[in-house]
Residue frames relative to the residue before (quaternion, step in Angstrom):
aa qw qx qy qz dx dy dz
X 1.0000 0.0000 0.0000 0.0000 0.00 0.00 0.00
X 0.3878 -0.6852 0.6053 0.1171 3.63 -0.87 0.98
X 0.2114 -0.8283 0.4916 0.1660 3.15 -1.02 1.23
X 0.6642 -0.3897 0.3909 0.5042 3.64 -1.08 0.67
X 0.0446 -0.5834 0.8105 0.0277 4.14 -1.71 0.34
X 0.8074 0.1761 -0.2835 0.4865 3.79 -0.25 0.57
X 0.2562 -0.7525 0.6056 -0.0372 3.09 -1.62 0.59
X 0.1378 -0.6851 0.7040 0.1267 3.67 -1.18 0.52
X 0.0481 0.7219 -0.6816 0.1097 2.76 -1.67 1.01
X 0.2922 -0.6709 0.6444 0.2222 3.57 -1.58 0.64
X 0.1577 -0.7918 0.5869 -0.0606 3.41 -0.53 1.70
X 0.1804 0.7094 -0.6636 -0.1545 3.23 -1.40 0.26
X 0.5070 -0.7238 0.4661 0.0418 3.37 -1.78 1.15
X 0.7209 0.0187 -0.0188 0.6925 3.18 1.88 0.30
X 0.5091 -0.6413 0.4735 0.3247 3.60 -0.95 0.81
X 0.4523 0.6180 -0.6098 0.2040 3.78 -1.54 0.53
X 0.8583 -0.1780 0.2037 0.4360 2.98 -1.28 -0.11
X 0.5205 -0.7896 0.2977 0.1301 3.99 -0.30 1.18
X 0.4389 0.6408 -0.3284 0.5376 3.27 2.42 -0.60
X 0.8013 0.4482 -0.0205 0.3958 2.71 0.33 -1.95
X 0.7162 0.4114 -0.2502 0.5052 3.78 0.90 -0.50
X 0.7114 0.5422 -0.2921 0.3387 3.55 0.74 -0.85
X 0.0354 -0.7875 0.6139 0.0406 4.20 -1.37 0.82
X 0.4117 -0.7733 0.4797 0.0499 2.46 -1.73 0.51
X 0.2248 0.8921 -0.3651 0.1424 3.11 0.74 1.46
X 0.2730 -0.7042 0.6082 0.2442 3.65 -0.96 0.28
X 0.3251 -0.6153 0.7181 -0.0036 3.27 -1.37 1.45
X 0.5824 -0.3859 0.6438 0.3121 3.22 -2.18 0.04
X 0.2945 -0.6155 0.6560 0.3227 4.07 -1.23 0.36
X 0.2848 -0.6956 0.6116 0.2470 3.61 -0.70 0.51
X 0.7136 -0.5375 0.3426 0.2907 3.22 -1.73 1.36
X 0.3189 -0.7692 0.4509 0.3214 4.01 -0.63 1.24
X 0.5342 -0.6788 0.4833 0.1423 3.27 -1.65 0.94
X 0.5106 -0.6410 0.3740 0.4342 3.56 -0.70 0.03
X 0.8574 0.1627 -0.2471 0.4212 3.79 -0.39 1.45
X 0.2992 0.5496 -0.5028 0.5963 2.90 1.89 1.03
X 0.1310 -0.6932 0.7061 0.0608 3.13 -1.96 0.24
X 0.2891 -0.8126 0.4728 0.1803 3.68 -0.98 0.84
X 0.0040 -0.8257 0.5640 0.0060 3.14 -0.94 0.52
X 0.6233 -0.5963 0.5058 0.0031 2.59 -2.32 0.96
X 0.2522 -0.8459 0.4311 0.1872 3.55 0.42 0.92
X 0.0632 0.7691 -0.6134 -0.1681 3.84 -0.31 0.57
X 0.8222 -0.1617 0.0927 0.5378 4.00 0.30 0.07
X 0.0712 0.7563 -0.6458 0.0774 2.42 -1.66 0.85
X 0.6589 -0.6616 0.3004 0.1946 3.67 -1.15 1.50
X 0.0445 -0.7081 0.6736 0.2070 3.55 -0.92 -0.17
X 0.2713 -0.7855 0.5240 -0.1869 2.64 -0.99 1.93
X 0.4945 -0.5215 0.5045 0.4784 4.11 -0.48 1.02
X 0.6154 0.3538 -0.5298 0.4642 4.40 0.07 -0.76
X 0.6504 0.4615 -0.5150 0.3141 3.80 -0.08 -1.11
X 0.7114 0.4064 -0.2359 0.5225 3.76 0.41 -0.39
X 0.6289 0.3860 -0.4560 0.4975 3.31 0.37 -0.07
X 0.6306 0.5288 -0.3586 0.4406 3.79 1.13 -1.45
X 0.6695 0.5143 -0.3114 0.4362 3.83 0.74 -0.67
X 0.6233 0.4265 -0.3227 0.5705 3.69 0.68 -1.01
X 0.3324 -0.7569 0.5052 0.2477 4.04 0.55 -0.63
X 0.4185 0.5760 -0.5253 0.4660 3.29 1.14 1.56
X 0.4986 0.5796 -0.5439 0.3459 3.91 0.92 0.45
X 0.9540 -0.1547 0.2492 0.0628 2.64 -1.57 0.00
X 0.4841 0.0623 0.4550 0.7448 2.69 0.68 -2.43
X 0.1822 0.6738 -0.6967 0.1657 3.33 -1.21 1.65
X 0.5143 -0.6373 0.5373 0.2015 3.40 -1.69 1.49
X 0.4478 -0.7056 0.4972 0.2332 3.52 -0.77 0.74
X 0.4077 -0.7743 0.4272 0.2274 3.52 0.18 1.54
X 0.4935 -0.1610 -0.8540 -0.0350 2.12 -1.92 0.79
X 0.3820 0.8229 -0.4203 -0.0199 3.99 -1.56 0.38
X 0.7631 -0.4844 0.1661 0.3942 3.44 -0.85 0.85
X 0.3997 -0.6310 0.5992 0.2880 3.95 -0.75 0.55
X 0.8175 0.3371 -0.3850 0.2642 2.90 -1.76 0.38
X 0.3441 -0.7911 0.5016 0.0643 3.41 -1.24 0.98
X 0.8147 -0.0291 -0.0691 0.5750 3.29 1.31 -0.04
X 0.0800 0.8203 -0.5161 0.2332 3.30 -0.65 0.20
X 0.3347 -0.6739 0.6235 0.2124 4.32 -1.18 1.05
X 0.0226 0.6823 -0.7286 0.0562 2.99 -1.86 0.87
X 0.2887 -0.6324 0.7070 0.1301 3.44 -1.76 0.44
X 0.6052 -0.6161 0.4762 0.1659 2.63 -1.46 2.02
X 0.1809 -0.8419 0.4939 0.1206 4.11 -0.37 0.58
X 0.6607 -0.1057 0.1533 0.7272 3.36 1.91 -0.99
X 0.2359 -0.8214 0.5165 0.0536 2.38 -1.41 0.80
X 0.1083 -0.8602 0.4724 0.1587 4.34 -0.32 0.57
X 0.8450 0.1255 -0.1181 0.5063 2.89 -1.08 1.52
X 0.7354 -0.2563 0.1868 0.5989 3.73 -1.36 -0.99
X 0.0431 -0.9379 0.3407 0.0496 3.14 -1.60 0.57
X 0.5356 -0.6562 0.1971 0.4936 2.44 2.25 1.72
X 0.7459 -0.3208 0.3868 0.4371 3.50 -0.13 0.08
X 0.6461 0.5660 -0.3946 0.3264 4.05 0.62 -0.34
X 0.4446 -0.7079 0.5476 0.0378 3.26 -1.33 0.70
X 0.3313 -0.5774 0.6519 0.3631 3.81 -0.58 1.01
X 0.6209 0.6189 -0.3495 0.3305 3.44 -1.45 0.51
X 0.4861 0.8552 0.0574 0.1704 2.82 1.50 -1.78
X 0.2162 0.7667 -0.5795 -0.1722 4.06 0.47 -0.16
X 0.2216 -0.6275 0.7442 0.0575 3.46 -1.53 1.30
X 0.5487 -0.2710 0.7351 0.2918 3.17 -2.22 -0.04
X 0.3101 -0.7389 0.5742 0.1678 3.45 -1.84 0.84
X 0.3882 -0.7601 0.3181 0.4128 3.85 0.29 0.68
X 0.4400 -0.7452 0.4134 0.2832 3.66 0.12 0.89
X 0.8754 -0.2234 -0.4105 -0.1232 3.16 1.00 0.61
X 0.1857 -0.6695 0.6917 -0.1968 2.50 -0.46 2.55
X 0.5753 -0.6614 0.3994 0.2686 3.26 0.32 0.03
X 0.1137 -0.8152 0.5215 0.2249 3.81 -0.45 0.61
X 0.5953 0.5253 -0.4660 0.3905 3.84 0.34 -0.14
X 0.5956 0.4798 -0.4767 0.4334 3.55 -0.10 1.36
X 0.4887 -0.5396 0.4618 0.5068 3.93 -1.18 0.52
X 0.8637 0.0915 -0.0996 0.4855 4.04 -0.02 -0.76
X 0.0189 -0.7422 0.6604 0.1122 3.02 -1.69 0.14
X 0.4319 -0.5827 0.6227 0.2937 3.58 -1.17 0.13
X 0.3777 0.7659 -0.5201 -0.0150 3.34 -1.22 0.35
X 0.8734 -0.1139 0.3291 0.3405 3.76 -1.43 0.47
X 0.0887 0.7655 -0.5891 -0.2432 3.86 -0.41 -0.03
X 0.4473 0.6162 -0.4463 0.4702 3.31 1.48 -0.18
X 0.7722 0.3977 -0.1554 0.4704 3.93 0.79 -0.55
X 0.4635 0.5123 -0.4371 0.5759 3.59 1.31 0.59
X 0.0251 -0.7679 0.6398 -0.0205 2.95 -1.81 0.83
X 0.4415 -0.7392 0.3493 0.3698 3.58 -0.67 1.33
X 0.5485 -0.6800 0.4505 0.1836 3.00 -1.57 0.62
X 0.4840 -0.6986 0.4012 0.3415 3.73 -0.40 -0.26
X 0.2900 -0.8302 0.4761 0.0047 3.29 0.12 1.82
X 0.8566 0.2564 -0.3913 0.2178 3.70 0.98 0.27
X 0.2898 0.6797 -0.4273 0.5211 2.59 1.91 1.32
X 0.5749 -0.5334 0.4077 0.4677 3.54 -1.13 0.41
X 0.4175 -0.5848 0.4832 0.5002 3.73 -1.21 -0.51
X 0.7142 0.4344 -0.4916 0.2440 3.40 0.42 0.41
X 0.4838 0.5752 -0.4295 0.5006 3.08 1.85 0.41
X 0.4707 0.7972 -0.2049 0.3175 3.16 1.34 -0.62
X 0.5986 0.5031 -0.0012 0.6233 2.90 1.45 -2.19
X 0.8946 -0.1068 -0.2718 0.3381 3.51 0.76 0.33
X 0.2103 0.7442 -0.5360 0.3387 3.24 0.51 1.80
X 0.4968 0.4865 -0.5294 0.4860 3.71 0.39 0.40
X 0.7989 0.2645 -0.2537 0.4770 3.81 -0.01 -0.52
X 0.7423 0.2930 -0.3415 0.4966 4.17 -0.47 -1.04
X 0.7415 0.4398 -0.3796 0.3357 3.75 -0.14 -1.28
X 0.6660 0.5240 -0.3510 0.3983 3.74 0.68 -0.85
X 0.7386 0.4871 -0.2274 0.4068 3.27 1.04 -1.29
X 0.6655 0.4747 -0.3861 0.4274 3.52 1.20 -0.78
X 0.5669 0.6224 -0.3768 0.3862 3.63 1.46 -0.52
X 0.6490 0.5517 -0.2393 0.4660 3.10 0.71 -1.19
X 0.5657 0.6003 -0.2562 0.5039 3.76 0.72 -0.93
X 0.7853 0.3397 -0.2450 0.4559 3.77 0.59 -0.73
X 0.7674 0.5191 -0.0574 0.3720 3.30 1.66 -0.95
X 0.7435 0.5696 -0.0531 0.3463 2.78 1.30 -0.70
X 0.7616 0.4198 -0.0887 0.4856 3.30 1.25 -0.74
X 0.7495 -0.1792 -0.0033 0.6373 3.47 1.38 -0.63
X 0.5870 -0.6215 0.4005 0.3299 3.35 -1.32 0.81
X 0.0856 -0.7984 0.5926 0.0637 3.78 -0.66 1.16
X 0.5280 -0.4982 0.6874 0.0228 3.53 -1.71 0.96
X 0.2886 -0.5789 0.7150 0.2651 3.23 -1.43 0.97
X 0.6953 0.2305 -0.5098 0.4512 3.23 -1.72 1.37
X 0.7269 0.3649 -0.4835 0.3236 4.00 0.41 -0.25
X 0.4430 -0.7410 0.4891 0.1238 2.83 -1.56 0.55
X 0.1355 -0.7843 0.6022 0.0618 3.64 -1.37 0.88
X 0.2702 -0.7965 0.5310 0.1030 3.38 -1.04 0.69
X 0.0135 0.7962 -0.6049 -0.0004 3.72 -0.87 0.75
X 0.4505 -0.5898 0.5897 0.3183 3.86 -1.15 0.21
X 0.9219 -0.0300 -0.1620 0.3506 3.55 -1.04 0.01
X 0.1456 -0.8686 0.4698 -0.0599 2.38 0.28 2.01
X 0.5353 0.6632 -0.3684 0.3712 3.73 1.28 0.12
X 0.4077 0.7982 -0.3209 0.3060 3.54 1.88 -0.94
X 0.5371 -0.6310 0.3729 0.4175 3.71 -0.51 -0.18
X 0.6147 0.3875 -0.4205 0.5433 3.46 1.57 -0.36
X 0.6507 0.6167 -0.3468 0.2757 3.36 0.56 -0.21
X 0.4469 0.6280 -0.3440 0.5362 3.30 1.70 -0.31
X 0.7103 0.4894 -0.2917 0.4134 3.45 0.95 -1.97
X 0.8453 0.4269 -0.2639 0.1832 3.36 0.74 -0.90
X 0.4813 0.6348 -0.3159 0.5154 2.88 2.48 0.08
X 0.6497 0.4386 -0.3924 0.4811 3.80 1.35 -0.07
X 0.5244 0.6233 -0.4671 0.3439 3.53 1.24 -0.93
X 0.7727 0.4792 -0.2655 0.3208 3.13 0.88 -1.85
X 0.5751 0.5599 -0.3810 0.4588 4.05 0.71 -0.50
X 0.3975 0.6492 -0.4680 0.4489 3.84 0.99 -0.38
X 0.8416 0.3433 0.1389 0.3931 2.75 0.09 -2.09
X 0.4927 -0.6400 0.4780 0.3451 3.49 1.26 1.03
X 0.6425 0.4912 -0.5076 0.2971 4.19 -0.19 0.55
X 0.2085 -0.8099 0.5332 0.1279 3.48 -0.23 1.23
X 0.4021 -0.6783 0.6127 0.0542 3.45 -1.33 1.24
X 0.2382 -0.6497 0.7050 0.1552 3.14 -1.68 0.84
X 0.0205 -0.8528 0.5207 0.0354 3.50 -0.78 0.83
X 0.1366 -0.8200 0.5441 0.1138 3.39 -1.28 1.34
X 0.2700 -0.7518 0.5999 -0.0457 3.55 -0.78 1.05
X 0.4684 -0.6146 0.5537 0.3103 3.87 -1.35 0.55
X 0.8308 -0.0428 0.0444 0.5532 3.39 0.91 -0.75
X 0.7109 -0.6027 0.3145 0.1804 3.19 -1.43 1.06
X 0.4951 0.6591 -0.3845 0.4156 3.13 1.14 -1.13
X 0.7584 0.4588 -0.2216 0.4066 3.73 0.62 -0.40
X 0.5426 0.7385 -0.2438 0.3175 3.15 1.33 -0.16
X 0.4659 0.5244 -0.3293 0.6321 3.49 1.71 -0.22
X 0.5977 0.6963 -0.2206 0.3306 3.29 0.13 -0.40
X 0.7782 0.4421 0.0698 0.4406 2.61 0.96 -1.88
X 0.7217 0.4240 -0.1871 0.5142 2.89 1.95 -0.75
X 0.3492 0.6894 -0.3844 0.5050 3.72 1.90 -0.19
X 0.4637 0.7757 -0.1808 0.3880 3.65 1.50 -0.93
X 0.3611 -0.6175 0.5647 0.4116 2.46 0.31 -1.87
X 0.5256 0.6780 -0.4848 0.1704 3.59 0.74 -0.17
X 0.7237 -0.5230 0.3406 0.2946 3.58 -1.24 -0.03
X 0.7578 0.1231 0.2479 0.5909 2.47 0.54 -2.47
X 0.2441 0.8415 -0.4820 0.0041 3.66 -0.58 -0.22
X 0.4409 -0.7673 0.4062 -0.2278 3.02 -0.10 2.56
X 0.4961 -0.5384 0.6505 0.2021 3.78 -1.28 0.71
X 0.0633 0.7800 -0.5956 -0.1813 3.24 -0.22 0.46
X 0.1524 0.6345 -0.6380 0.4087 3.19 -0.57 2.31
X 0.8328 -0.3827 0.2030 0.3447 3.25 -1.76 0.72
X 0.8654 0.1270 -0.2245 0.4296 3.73 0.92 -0.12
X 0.1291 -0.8601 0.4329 -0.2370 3.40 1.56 1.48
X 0.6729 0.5135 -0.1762 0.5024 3.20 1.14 -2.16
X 0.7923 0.2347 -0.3874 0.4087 3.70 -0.20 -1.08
X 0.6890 0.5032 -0.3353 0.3995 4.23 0.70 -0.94
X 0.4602 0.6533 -0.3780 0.4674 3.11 1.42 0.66
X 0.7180 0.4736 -0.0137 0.5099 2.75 0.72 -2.02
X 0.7302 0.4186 -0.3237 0.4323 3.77 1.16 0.04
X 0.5036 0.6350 -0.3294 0.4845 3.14 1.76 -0.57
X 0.6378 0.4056 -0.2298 0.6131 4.01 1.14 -1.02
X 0.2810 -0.5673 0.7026 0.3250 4.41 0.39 -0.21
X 0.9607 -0.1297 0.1647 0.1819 3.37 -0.08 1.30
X 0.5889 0.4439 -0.4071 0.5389 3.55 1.13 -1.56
X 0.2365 -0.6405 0.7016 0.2040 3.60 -1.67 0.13
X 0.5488 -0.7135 0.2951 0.3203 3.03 -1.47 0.34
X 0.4666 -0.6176 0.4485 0.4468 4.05 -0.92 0.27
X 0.7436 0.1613 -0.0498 0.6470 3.85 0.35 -0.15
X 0.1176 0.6092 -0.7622 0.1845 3.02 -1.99 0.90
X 0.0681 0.7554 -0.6481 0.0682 3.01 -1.61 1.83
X 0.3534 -0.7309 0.5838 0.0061 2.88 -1.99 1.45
X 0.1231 -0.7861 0.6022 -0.0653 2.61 -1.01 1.27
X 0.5865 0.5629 -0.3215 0.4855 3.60 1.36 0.00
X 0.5568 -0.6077 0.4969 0.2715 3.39 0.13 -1.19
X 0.6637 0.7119 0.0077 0.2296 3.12 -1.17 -1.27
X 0.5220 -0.4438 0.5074 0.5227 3.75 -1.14 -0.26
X 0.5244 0.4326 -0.5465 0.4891 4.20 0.81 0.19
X 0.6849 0.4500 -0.3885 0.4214 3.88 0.21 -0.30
X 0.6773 0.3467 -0.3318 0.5576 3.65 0.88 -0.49
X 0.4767 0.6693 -0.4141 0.3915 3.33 0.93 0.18
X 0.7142 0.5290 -0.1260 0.4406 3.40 1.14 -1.16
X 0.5348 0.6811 -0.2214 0.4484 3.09 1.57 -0.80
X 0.6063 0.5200 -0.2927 0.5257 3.74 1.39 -1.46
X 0.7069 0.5322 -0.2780 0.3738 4.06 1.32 -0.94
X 0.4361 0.8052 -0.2317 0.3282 3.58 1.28 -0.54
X 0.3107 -0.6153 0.6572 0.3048 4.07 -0.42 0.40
X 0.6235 -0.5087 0.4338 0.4053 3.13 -1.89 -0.16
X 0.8071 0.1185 -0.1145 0.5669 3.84 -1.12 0.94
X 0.2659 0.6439 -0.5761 0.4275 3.55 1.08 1.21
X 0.2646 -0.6632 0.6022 0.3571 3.96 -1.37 0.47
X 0.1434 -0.6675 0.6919 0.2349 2.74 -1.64 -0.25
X 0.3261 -0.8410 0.4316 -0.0142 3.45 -0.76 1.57
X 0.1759 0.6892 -0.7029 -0.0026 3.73 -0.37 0.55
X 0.4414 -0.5711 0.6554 -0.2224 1.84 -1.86 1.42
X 0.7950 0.0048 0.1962 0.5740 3.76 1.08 -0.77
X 0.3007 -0.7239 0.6156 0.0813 3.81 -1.07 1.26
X 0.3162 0.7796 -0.5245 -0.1310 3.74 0.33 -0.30
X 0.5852 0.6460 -0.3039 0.3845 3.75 1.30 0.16
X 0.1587 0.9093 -0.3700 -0.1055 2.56 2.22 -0.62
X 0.1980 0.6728 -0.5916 0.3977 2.97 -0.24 2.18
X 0.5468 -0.6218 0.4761 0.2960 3.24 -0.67 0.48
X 0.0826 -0.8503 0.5011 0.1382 3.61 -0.53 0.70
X 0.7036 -0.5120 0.2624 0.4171 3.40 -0.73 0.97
X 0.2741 -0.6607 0.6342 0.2934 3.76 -1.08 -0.20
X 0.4796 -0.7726 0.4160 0.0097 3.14 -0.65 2.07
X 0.1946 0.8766 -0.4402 -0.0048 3.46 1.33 0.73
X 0.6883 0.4983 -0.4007 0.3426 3.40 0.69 -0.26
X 0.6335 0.6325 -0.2449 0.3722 3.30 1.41 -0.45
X 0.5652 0.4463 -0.3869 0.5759 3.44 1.86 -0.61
X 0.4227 0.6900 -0.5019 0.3055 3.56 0.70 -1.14
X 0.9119 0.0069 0.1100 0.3954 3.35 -0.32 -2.33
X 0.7110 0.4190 -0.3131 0.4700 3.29 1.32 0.49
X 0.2578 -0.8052 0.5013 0.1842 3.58 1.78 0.70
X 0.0433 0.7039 -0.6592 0.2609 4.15 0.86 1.71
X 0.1171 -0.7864 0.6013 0.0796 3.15 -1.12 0.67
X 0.2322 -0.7673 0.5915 0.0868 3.25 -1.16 1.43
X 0.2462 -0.7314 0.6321 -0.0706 3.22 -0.93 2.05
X 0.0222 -0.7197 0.6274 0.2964 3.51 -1.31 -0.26
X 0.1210 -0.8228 0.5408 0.1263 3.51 -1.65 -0.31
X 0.1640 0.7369 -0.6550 0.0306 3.49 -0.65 1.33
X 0.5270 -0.6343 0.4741 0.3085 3.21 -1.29 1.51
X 0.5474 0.5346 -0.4661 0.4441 4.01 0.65 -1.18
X 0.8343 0.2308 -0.4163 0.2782 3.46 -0.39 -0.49
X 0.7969 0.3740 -0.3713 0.2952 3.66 0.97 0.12
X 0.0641 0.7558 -0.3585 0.5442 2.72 1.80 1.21
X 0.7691 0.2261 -0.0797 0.5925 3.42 0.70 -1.49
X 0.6820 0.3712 -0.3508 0.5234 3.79 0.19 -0.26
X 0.6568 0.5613 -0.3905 0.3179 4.03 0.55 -0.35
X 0.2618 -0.8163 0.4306 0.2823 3.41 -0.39 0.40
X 0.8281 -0.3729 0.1500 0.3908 3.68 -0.84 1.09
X 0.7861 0.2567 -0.2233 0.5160 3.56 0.64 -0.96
X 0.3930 0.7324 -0.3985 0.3878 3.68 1.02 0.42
X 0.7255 0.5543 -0.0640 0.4029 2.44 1.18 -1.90
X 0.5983 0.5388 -0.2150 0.5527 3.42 1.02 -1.53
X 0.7584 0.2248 -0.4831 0.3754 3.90 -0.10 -1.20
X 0.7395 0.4755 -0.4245 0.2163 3.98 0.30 -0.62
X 0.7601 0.4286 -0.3748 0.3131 3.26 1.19 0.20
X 0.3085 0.7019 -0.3485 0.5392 2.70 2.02 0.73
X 0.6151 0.5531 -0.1991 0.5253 3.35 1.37 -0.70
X 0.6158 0.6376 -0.1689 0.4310 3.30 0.81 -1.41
X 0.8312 0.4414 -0.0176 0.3375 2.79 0.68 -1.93
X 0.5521 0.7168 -0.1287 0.4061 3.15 1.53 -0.61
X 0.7345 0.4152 -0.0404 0.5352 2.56 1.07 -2.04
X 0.6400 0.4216 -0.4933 0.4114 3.61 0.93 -0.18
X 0.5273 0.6674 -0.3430 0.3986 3.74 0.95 -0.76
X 0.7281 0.2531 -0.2509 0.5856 3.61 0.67 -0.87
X 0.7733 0.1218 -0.4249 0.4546 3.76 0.29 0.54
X 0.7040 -0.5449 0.4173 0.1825 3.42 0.31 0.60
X 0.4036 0.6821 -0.5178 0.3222 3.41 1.33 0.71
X 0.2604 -0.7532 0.6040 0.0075 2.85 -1.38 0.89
X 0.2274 -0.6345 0.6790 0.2911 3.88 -1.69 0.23
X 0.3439 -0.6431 0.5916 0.3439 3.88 -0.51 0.59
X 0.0560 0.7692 -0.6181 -0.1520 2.99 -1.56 0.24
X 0.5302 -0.7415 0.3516 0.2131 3.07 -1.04 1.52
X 0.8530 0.3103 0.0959 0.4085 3.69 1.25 -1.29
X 0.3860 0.7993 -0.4199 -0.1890 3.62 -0.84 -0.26
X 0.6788 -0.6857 0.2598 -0.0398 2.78 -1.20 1.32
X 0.0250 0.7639 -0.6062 -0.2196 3.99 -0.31 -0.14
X 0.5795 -0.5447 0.3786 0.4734 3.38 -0.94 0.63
X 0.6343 0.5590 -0.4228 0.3261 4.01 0.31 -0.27
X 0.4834 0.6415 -0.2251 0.5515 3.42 1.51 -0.56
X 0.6276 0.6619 -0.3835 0.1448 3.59 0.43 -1.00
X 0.2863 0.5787 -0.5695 0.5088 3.67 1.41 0.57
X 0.7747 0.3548 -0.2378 0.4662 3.34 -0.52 -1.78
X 0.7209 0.3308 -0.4636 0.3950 4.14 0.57 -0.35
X 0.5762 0.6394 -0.3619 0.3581 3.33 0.51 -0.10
X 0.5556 0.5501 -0.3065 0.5429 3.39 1.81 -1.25
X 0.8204 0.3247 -0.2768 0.3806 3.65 0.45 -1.46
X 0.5972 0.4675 -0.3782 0.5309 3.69 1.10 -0.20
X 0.5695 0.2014 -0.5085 0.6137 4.30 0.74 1.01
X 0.4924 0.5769 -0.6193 0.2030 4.05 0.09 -0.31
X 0.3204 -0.5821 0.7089 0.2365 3.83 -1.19 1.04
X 0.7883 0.2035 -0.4659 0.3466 2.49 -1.92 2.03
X 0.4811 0.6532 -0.4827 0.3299 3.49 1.29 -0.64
X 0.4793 -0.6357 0.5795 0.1742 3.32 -1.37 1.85
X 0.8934 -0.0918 -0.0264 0.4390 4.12 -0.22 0.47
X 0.7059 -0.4185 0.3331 0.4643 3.27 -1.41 -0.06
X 0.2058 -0.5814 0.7233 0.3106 3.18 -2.16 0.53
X 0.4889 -0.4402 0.7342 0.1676 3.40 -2.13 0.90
X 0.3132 -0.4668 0.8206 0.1032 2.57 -2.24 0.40
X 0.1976 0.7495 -0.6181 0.1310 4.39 0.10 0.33
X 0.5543 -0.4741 0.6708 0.1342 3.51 -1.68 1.17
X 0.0418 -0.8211 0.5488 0.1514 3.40 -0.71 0.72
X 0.6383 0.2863 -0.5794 0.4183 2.99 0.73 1.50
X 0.3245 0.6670 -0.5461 0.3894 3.65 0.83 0.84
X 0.4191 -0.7401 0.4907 0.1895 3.49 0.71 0.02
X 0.2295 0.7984 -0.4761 0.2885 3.66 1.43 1.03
């Protein structure tokens, strides 16, 4: 078998705006080393970080010139030398960052993780970021009880879907807030509970829909007067978790609520415990994760897919407001 000698990639040479900043270039593959492995990109997500990492307002940012994308499924093609235990054939996770928005990459085998092989690959292509984070969100911060209840704002987001099926599994009913109704059937076909305008009286038509009970946990991802919103929903010495600013607004400071409702204000980014977990951490929860979506049948929708030449028009339909799931980037002969 002849290996691939060129590559595509979406490159950018300076942070801004992701239309306007992002190429399409093809490189040479440099010659593999011993304990690298190549790979075959079969999809990969656009994700609110991939834009933020490109415009140079994430978090954690690659020092341009470099490859887009933060996650994203591939097949091992070769392999050089030792090879940890992997297998040409293989579907890995792309380390985020090498970048996933390209047909190949080179990469570490010490830095590859397997993918989940009884998930499709285009679920696949996006399990390193939503599924971990929506898991972690329910688990992690306070001990929940079938029947209690937790409340989050965009509840339309992809983790917000995950965390509105995780939670029905597991007998915890969810209060969801949303910009617009139209989305709210849906949401309940899910499984949600409640599902709320998320406007200035969210809090009390909340709080009447439950007689009162509030919720033990609540996550923001928005920001804003929607994040002090959540705060008014909250038991006493309940967190509230963000996870995500997309209003990027400044949200009030919830002083009366810490005062007499001792609310606690947590945060959560999956990338950094990614980096700070150690290897078998990693592996058993997405063994966990992974599992548990397979035997109930959770899904990320996806709205799109994409070849990397397209990646104007994907970029356009992966910011349109309302779009019902994720767009992919998928090889359309990878068989995504």
């Amino acid at each position: 078998m002849s290996l691939p000698e060129r590559n595509t990639a979406l490159r950018y040479h300076e942070f801004g705006e992701p239309a306007k900043t992002l190429r399409l270039e093809t490189q040479d593959l440099p010659p593999l080393k011993g304990g690298e492995a190549l790979l075959e990109v079969v999809a990969a997500p656009i994700n609110p970080a991939d834009l933020g990492r490109i415009g140079g307002t994430y978090g954690e940012l690659a020092r341009p010139p470099a490859t887009a994308g933060l996650e994203g499924l591939a097949k091992i093609v070769a392999l050089g030398g030792e090879s940890q235990g992997l297998q040409v054939g293989q579907h890995v996770f792309v380390p985020s960052h090498i970048g996933s928005w390209q047909s190949y990459a080179i990469a570490p085998c010490d830095e590859l993780y397997p993918a989940p092989e009884k998930l499709s690959t285009r679920q696949a292509a996006m399990g390193w970021v939503n599924p971990p984070t929506a898991w972690k969100l329910l688990h992690d911060f306070t001990q929940l009880q079938a029947g209690d209840i937790v409340a989050q704002n965009a509840a339309t987001s992809a983790v917000g879907k995950l965390v509105i099926q995780i939670a029905r599994h597991l007998g915890i009913k969810t209060i969801n807030l949303v910009r617009s109704l139209d989305s709210a059937k849906r949401l309940e076909e899910l499984g949600a509970d409640i599902v709320l305008l998320d406007d200035r009286n969210a809090a009390k038509a909340a709080l009447e829909a439950t007689g009162g009970t509030k919720a033990k946990l609540a996550f923001n991802s928005v920001g804003g007067s929607s994040a002090y919103g959540l705060c008014k929903l909250l038991a006493n010495g309940s967190p509230l978790v963000t996870f995500g600013g997309m209003d990027r607004a400044p949200a009030p400071f919830p002083t009366r609520y810490l005062i007499f409702n001792d609310i606690q204000l947590r945060g959560l980014w999956v990338s950094a415990w990614y980096r700070k977990a150690p290897r078998e951490e990693i592996l058993a929860l997405h063994n966990r994760v992974f599992s548990f979506m397979e035997k109930a049948k959770i899904e990320v929708e996806i709205a799109a897919l994409y070849p990397l030449e397209d990646f104007q028009e994907a970029l356009a339909h992966a910011q349109l407001p309302g779009k019902t799931g994720k767009v992919l980037f998928t090889r359309e002969d990878s068989g995504a």
